[in-house]
C-alpha positions as CSV (number, residue, x, y, z in Angstrom):
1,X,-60.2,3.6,34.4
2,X,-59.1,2.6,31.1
3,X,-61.8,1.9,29.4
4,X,-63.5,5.3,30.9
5,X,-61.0,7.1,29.1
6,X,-60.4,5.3,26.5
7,X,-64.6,5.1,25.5
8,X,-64.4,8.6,25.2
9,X,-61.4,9.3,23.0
10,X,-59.3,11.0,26.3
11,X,-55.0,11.1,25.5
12,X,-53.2,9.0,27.4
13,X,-51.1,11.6,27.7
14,X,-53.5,13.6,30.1
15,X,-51.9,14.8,33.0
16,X,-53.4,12.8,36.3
17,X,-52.9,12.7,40.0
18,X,-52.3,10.1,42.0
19,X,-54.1,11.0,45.2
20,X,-52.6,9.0,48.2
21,X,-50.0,7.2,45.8
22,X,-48.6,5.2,48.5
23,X,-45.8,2.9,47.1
24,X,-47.2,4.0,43.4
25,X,-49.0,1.0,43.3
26,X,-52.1,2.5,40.9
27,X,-49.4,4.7,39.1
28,X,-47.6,1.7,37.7
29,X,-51.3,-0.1,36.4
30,X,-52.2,3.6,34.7
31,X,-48.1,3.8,33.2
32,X,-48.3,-0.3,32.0
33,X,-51.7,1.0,30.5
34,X,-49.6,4.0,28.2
35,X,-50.8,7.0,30.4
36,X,-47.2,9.1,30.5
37,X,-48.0,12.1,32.5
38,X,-48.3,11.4,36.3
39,X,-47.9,12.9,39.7
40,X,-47.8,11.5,42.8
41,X,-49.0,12.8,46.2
42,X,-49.0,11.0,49.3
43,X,-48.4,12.2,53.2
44,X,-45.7,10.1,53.8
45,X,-42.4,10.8,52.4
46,X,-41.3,7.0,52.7
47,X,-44.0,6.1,50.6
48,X,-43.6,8.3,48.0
49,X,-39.3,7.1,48.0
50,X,-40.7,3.8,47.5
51,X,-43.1,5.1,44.3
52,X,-39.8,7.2,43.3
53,X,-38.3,3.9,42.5
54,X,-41.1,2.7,40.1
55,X,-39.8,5.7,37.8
56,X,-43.3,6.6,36.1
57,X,-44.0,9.9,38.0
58,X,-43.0,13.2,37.2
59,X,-43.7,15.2,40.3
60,X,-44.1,13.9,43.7
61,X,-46.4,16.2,46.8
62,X,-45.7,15.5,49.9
63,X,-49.4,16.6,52.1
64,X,-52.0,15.8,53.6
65,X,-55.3,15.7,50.9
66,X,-58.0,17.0,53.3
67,X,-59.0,20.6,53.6
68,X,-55.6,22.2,53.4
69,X,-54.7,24.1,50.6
70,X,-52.3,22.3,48.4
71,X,-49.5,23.7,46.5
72,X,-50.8,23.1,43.1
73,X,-52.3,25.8,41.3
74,X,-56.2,26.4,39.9
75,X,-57.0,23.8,37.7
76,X,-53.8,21.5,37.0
77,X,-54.9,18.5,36.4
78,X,-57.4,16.5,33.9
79,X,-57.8,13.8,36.2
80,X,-57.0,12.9,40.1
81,X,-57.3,9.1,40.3
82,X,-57.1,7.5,43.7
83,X,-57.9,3.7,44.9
84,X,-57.8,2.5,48.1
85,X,-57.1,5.5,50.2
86,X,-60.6,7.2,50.7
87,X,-60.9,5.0,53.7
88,X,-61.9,5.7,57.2
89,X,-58.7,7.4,58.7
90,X,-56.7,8.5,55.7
91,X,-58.6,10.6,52.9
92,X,-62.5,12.0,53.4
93,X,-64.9,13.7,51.8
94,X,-64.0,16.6,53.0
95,X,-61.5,17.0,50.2
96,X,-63.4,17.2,47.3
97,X,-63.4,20.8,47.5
98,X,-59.6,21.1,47.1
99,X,-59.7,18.5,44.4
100,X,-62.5,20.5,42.6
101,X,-59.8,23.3,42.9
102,X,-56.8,21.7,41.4
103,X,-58.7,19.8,38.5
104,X,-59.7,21.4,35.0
105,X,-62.8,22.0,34.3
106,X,-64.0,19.1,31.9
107,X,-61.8,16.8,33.9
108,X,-62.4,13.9,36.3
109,X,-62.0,12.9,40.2
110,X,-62.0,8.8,39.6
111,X,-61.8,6.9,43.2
112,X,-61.7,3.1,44.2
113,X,-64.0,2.8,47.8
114,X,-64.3,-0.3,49.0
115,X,-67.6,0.4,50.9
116,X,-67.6,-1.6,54.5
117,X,-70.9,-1.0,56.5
118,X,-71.1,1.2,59.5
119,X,-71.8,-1.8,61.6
120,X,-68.6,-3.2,61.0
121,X,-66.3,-0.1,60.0
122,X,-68.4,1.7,63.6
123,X,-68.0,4.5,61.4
124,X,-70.7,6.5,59.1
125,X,-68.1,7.1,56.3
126,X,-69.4,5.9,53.3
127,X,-72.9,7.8,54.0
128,X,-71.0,10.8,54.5
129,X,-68.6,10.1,51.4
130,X,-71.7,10.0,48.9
131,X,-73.5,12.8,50.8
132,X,-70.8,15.2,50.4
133,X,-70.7,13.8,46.6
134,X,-74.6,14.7,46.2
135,X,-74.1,17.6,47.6
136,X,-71.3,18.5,45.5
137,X,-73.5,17.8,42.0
138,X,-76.2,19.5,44.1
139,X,-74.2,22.7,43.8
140,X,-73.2,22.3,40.2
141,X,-69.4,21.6,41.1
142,X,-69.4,18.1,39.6
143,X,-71.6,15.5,37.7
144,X,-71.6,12.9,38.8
145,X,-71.0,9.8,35.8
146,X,-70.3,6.3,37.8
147,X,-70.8,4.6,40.7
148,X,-69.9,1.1,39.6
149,X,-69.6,-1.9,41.9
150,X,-66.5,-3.7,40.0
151,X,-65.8,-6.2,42.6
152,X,-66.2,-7.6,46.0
153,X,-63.1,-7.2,49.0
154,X,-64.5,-9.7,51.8
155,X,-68.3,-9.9,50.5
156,X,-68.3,-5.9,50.5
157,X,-68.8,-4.0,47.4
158,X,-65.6,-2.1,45.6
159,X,-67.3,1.2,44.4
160,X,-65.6,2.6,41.3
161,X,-66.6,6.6,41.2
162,X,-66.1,8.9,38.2
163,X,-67.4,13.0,39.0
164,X,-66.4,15.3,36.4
165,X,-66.0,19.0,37.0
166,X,-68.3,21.0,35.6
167,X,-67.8,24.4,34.2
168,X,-67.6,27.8,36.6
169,X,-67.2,24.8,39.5
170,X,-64.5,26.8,41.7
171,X,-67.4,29.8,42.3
172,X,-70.2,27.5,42.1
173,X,-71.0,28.4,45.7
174,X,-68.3,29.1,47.8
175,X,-67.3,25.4,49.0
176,X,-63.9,25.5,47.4
């Protein structure tokens, strides 16, 4: 994520979600890395006491990223970074519409997939995952820049993903 951001002159002082934060985990890489302005969100509220102790976030958002609403207002963020929570059973495509919502236009949705097969996951997940993000550049609500194997987890691939939000993307046709 770094070198993303850092190729193409972005602060480090951007202000980024951690989606699914966990234990803070990828919040302490991006703050020993210099980024300074992060937020945490996670559905568990023991999780996020554990990431309150790592002292590198400013805000913490206790929910649920899926198609709920969350309290964050149009457009908050320059970035939502996540790694290793869109899995089968926690966070799904269908949130890409909400985080379209809460990021500036300009900015990025960066995830982490480690991409298990449907014949051993007995789930369609990742086919659904980049179908929804087709269909999302499809509609002019994203570009999407990467989709970057950067390493293996058990002879699978480890997808790195970078969509940026394009311009207008909230009304682009409805899917927010």
């Amino acid at each position: 994520m770094d070198d993303f951001f850092t190729k193409r002159g972005i602060s480090k002082a951007i202000r980024i979600l951690d989606g699914g934060a966990g234990t803070g985990i990828l919040g302490a890489e991006l703050a020993e890395l210099g980024f300074t302005n992060l937020d945490a969100l996670d559905p568990s509220a023991g999780m996020l006491e554990k990431a309150k102790e790592k002292d590198i976030y400013k805000h913490f958002i206790c929910d649920f990223l899926g198609t709920n609403r969350l309290d964050v207002p149009d457009a908050t963020y320059d970035a939502v970074v996540s790694a290793g929570a869109f899995i089968v059973g926690h966070i799904g495509p269908e949130c890409f519409g909400e985080l379209i919502r809460i990021v500036k236009p300009g900015g990025h949705v960066m995830i982490v997939v480690k991409e298990i097969p449907p014949e051993i996951s007995k789930s369609p997940y990742i086919a659904n995952l980049r179908a929804e993000m087709n269909r999302r550049q499809e509609n002019g609500q994203w570009k999407i820049l990467t989709m970057t194997e950067i390493s293996k987890w058990m002879n699978y691939p480890v997808m790195f993903y970078v969509c940026e939000i394009c311009p207008e993307s909230q009304q682009a046709d409805g899917l927010v």
